[in-house]
Phi, psi and omega in degrees: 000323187250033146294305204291324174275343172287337185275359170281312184315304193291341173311291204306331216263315198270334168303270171341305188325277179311332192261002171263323198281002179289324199288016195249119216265073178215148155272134172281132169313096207292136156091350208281121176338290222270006194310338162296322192265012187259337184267031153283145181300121182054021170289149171238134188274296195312323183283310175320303161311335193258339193272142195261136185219129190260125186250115148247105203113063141207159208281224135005265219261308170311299180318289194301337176276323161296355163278341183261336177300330192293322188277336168301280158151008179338115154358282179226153127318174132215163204222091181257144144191130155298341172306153146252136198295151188252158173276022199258314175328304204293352181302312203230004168267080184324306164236075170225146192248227183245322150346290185315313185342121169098356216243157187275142199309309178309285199305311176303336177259344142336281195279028176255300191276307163331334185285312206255319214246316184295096191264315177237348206270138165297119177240158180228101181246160199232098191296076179214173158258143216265005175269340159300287207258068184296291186322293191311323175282329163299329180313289191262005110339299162330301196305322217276158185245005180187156175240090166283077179284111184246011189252128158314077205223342154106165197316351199243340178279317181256063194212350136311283198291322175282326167285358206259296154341318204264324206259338162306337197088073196182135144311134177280094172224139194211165200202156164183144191260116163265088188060260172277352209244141167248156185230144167216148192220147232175143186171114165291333184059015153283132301272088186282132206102334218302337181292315200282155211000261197290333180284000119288335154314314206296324184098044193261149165324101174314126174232188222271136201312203143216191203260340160304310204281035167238334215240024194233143177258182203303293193297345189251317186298350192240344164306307204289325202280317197260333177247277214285032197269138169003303193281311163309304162317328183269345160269357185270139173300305184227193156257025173309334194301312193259018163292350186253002170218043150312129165250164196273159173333107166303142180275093184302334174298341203261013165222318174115128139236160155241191161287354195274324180280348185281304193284019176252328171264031161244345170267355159282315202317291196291304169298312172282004155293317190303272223310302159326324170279326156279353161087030152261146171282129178232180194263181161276324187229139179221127144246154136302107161260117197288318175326316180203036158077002180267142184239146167223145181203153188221101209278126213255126171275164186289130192238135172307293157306325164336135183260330186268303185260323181323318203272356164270331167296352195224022159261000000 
């Protein structure tokens, strides 16, 4: 019985569907790339052509999301990875050949998405590290309208990058694959803090979580308070500070990846940005599990103790 009712729900959701996007009037445009995705129910074509998107990393998971961004149409890319692809890569790095091998990681998905994927957008990639050189990720932050952080470099860079998010105002989204599993995570970072301590008392308007208030403990919150506060990240030149206590680099052999879990969690990654910036409501953190087709997701509350947006609510 309750197959038999999801399955009239999801019938009725496709019904509902077909009968709005039916009601949609237009002449198509001769030559236009986006002419499909402009006739989706509460799409802006128009907002998307404006946005500027900082991929940090890519890999995986970094790679398939500048592909879908590249078929979206984003204004621009900007692209960090200090890596160069490996033949180890090619299972699951979309855009890289064999060719590439030896090739810096950045420069190689520059021409993969020229080849295939890039119909109007700029990419600009930048062959660096991004904890040596932390200006330069600021830099193009600035410029950026969302941050998609993919790179491994571990819980303390990225609790860096959110803060570096929280203090611009900018969405947050970052993704990552285990085997069978894709994970996505997603924070608008609009007026973040605000639930918190005294400033919920004051009866000030509750605001939207970070990506600090799910993932950070006692020792990394008195870490974060003393290096990583908003106002610190966006003055510092590098990341040396959080190298002693970087942990390495996951060993991708000790789980296992394919393309299937890397692209489905870059196209959630990406999708809850569009979908969040279009006013549906989601969760902040989502998986897939491909084994057996089950999703679970969960909406991340504002902590009082955040070390990251609190201290951007009381600066």
């Amino acid at each position: 019985r309750e197959r038999e009712r999801e399955r009239r729900r999801v019938n009725q959701n496709i019904n509902d569907y077909s009968c709005t996007a039916g009601q949609v009037k237009m002449e198509a445009a001769a030559g236009d790339f986006f002419d499909r995705q402009r006739c989706v129910p509460g799409w802006s074509q128009e907002y998307i052509e404006a946005q500027t998107a900082l991929v940090l990393g890519v890999g995986g998971i970094g790679s398939a999301a500048c592909l879908c961004l590249c078929r979206l149409g984003v204004r621009k890319i900007i692209m960090v990875d200090m890596d160069c692809v490996e033949a180890s890569n090619l299972n699951r790095q979309l855009l890289f050949n064999k060719d590439d091998v030896g090739r810096p990681k950045v420069e190689a998905a520059v021409d993969g998405l020229k080849r295939s994927h890039c119909l109007t957008t700029e990419l600009v990639p930048l062959h660096i590290d991004a904890i040596e050189h932390w200006d330069k990720v600021v830099e193009a932050a600035r410029e950026s309208a969302v941050v998609f952080n993919a790179i491994d470099h571990g819980a303390m860079f990225d609790i860096a990058v959110t803060a570096l998010c929280v203090g611009l105002e900018i969405p947050y989204c970052t993704a990552a694959s285990y085997g069978h599993s894709a994970f996505a995570e997603s924070f608008s970072n609009s007026k973040v803090g605000a639930a918190a301590g005294e400033a919920q008392s004051r009866g000030q308007r509750k605001g939207t979580p970070c990506w600090a208030c799910n993932n950070l403990d006692a020792a990394q919150t008195s870490f974060t308070k003393e290096h990583l506060t908003p106002t610190k990240v966006l003055a510092a030149r590098d990341l040396n500070v959080i190298r002693a206590k970087q942990e390495p680099k996951p060993e991708s052999r000790s789980v296992g990846s394919s393309v299937l879990p890397c692209s489905i969690a870059a196209n959630l990654m990406v999708t809850a940005w569009i979908n969040r910036h279009f006013g549906m409501e989601i969760p902040n953190w989502s998986v897939f599990n491909l084994a057996d087709f089950t999703t679970m997701g969960y909406t991340v509350e504002c902590n009082a103790a955040c070390a990251v947006c609190v201290s951007q609510s009381t600066t």
